[in-house]
N, C-alpha and C positions, 0 to 999 in steps of 0.2 A: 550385870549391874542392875541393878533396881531404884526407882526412888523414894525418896523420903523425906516429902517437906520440900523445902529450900535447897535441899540435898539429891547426896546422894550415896548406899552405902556397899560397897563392892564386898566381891567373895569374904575376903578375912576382916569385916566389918570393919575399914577403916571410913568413917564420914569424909566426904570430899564436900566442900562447900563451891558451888560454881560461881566466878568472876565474870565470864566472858566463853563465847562460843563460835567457832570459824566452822561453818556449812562448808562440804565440800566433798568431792570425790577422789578419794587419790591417787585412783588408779581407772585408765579405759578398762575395757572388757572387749572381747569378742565372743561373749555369752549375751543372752537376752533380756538379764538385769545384771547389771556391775551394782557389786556391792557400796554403799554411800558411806563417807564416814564424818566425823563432827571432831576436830581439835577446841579439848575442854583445857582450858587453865582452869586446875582443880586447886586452890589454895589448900595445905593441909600445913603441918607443924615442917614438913622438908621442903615446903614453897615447888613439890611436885607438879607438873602440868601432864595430862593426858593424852591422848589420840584413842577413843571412841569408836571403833569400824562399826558399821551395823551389816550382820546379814540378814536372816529374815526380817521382815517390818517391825520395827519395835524391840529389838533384842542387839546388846551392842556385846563386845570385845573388846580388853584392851589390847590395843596394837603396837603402843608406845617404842617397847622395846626392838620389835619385828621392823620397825620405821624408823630406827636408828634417832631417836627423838628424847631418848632416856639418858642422855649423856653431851646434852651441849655442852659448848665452849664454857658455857656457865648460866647461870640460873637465874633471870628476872622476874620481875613481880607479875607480869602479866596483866593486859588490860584489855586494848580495841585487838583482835585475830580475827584476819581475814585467811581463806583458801582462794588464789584465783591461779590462772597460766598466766604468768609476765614472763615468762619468753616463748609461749605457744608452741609450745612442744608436743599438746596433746594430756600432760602430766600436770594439774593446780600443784601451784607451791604456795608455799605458808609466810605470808607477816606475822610479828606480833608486837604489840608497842607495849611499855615497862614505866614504870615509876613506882616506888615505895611509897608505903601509904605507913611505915615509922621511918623514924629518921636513921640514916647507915653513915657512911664514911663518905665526905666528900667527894665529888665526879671529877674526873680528869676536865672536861668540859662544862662546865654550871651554866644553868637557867642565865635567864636576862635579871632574873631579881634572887637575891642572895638567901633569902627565909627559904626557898625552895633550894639550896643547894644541895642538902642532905638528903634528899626523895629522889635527884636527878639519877636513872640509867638510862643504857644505849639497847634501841632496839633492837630485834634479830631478823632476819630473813634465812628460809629454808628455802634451798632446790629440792624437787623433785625429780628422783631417777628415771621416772614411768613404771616402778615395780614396785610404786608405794614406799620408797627407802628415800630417805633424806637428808641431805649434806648443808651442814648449816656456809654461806655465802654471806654473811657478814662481812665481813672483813672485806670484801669485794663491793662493798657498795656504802661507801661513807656518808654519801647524800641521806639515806635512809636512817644506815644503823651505825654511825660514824659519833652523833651529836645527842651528850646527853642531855635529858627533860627528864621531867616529872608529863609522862606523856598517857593519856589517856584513852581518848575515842581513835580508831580506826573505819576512815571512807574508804571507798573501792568506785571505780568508777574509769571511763573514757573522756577525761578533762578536755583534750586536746583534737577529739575526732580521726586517731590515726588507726584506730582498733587494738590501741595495748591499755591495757590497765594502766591506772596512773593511782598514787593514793595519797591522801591528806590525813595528816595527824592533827589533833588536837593536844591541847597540854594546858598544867595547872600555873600559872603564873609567867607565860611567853607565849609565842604568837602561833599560830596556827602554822604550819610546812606543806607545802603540795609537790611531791616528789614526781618528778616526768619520770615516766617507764623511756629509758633510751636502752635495754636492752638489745646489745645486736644478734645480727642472723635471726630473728624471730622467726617462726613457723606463720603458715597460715590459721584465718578464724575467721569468727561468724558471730556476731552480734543479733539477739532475738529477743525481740519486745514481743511479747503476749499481752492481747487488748482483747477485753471483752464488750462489746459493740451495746451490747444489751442494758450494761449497768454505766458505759462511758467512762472504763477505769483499767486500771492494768488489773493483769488477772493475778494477783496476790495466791498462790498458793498453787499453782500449775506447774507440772512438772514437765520439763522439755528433754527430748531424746534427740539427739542427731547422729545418723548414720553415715560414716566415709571411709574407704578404704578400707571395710571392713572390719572398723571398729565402731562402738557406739557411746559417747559421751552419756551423763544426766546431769541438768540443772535444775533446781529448783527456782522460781521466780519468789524471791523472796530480800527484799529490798534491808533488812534487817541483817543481823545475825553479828556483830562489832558492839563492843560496846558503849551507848548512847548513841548509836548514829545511824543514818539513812543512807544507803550507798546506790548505783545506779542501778534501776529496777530491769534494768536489759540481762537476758544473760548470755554469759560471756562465755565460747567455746574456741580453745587454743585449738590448732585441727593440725601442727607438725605441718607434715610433709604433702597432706590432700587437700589437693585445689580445688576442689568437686565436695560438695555433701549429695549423697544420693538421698536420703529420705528425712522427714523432719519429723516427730510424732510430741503431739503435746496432748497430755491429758490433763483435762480442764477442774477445776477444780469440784466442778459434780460429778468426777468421775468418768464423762463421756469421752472419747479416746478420738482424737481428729490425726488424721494423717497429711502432708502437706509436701509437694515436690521436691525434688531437690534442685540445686543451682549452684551455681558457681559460688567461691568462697570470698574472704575478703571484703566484706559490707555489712549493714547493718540493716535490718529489714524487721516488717512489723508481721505478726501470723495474726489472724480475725476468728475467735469463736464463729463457728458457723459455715466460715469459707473455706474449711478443708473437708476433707473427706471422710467421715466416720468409718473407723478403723475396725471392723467385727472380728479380726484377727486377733487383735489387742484385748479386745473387750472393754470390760469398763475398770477401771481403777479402783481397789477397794478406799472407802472414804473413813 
């Protein structure tokens, strides 16, 4: 893929126009970089939506069809897409929230005000298998993807302080939804704010690695990435089965590569530019 513009135009030159972008990783690794990948809703004339893998830096893959993502239950408009773990398996799975921007066939469920009934769909929720493949779980969570809206912005965030994700929808014409993550049997995690002391601000653009059990997560700190919205600047590592993270590595946004202990899982803790150990094994992060 390449871009172009506002675009973007893949192998057999078809223009994808981008809506909305979900950061995320969809798969661990037990190699020493896991590949990153970016769920695009690509508006085009088949209202197709993407999945984006990247391997080398800067160079992506479609994965769509490999991620079983090319054949949902069926096809919404696409808006706020988030990637997190909400059941901390180790595996981010995918929101995505929907509303028509022309007017379709009335919703089973319509908005609170009637002009928007014809825009209203029902959002989707993806599990992840942990080998990058995905089973859409809709139907199994009505609180989320049960209620149609004309719905827009997608948050991501720790509402409640219990360590699951929880997320708020926004919509055009009714009220804003804040869905509890009550998934059972969760896995263990690990909440990590990255602060940079120097400038008094999260460190926007730092990339965090966590090591457990022999696998190694990546987050990006990156409070963005939904469309129109702000979600919680902590990031958020599903950890499954390990109770333990053995090593934490964040590379700071100049590059310089800190290393930082491991500890028990389950909590939420803050790493300090400066207070870990510069990592010469790591090197520095190309910028």
């Amino acid at each position: 893929m390449r871009p172009f513009g506002d675009a973007a135009v893949d192998r057999i030159a078809r223009v994808q126009v981008f809506v909305d972008v979900g950061r995320g990783c969809s798969r661990s690794s037990e190699r020493p970089s896991p590949t990153s990948s970016a769920w695009v809703p690509a508006r085009n004339a088949l209202g197709y939506r993407t999945l984006w893998q990247q391997g080398p830096r800067g160079h992506f893959q479609d994965q769509t069809a490999f991620a079983r993502l090319a054949g949902p239950r069926w096809r919404g408009t696409g808006f706020g897409t988030v990637m997190g773990d909400f059941d901390q398996d180790g595996a981010p799975d995918l929101a995505v929230v929907n509303g028509r921007v022309v007017r379709g066939n009335s919703a089973a469920e319509p908005p609170r005000e009637a002009f928007w009934q014809s825009y209203a769909e029902r959002n989707q929720l993806f599990a992840n298998d942990g080998a990058g493949r995905f089973r859409d779980v809709s139907p199994a969570n009505a609180a989320f993807a049960g209620v149609s809206a004309v719905s827009r912005g997608l948050a991501c965030g720790d509402f409640d302080g219990d360590g699951a994700l929880d997320l708020l929808v926004t919509t055009v014409g009714g009220r804003a939804r804040l869905c509890r993550n009550v998934a059972p049997s969760r896995g263990h995690w690990l909440m990590i704010r990255a602060n940079d002391p120097e400038r008094r601000r999260d460190a926007y653009g730092a990339e965090i690695t966590v090591e457990a059990a022999g696998r190694r997560w990546v987050r990006q700190v990156n409070a963005c990435g939904s469309y129109l919205c702000s979600s919680d600047p902590r990031a958020h590592f599903g950890l499954g089965q390990a109770a333990t993270v053995d090593r934490i590595l964040v590379a700071w946004p100049d590059g310089v590569v800190e290393a930082f202990p491991g500890q028990a899982a389950d909590r939420s803790i803050v790493v300090r530019k400066g207070e870990g150990r510069v990592n010469a094994g790591e090197g520095r992060r190309g910028r």
